[in-house]
C-alpha positions in Angstrom: 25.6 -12.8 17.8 24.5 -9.6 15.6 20.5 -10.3 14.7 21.3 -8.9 11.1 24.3 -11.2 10.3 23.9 -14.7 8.6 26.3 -17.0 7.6 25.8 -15.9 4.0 27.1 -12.9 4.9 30.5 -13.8 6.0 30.8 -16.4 3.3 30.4 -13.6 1.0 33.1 -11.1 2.6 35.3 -14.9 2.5 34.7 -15.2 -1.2 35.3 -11.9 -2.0 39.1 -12.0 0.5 39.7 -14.9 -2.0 39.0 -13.8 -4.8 40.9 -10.8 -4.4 43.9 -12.6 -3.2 44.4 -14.7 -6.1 43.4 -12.0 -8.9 46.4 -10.1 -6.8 48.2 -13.5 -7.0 47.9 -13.7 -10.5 47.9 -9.8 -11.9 50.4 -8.7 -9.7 53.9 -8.5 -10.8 56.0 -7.0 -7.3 57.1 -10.3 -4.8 55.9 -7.6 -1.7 52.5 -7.6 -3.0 52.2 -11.5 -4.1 52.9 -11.8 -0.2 50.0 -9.7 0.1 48.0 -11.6 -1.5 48.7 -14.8 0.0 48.3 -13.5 3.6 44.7 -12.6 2.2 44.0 -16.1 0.7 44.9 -17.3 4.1 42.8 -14.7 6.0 40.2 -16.2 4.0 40.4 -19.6 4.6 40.5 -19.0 8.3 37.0 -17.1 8.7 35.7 -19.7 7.0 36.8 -21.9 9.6 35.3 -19.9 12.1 32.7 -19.4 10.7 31.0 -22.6 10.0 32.7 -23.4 13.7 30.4 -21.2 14.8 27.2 -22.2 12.8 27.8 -25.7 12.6 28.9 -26.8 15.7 29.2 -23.5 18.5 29.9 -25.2 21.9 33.5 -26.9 20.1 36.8 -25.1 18.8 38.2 -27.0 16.1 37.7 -24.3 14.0 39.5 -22.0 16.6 42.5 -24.2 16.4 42.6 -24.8 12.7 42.5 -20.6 13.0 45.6 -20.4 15.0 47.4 -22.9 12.9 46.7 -21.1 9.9 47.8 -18.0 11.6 51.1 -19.5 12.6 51.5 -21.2 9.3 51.5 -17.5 7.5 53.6 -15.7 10.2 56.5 -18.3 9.4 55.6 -18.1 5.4 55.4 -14.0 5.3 59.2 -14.2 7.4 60.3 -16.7 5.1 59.0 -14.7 2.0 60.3 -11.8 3.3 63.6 -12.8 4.1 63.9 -14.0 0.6 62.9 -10.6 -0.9 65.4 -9.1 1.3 68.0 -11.3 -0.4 66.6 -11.0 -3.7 66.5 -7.1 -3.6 70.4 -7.2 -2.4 71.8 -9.1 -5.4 70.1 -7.7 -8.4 68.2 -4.4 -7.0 65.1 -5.5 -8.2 61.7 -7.2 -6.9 59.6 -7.6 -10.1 58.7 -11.1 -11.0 59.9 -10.3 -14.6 63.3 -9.6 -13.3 64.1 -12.6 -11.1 64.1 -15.1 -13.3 67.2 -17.0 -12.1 68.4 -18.2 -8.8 72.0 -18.3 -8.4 74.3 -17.2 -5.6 
């Protein structure tokens, strides 16, 4: 453990990840970078888990595990975003959320 480093300052770092994911989320009109912004919600979420892991309660790893689920989770969502994107781009030549506004095959 750094001497310098509280909790405050990683909940801080967290907030801002958030934060900045869902102004992304929201501002952002491009699927690629939505995805982006998601990961970085869920990157988020997980240092908070390890973190108050760590403070809370050191010598156990649930919030290890609830880390690597989360991690897991977003591989199989970004491949499954991405895979649709893919798709998308091939039919209508075009990733803007403004553009796909109808899913039809």
């Amino acid at each position: 453990m750094i001497q310098g480093i509280t909790i405050y300052h990683f909940l801080i770092v967290s907030t801002l990840m958030f934060f900045i994911g869902v102004m992304g989320f929201i501002i952002r009109q491009n699927l690629i970078t939505i995805l982006l912004s998601i990961e970085l919600i869920l990157n988020s979420v997980v240092i908070n888990f390890l973190v108050f892991n760590r403070f809370l309660y050191p010598d156990q790893l649930q919030g290890h595990f609830f880390g690597l689920f989360i991690v897991g989770v977003a591989a199989a969502e970004a491949s499954v975003a991405i895979a649709l994107i893919i798709n998308i781009y091939r039919r209508i030549q075009n990733i803007d959320t403004d553009e796909v506004n109808e899913m039809k095959f």
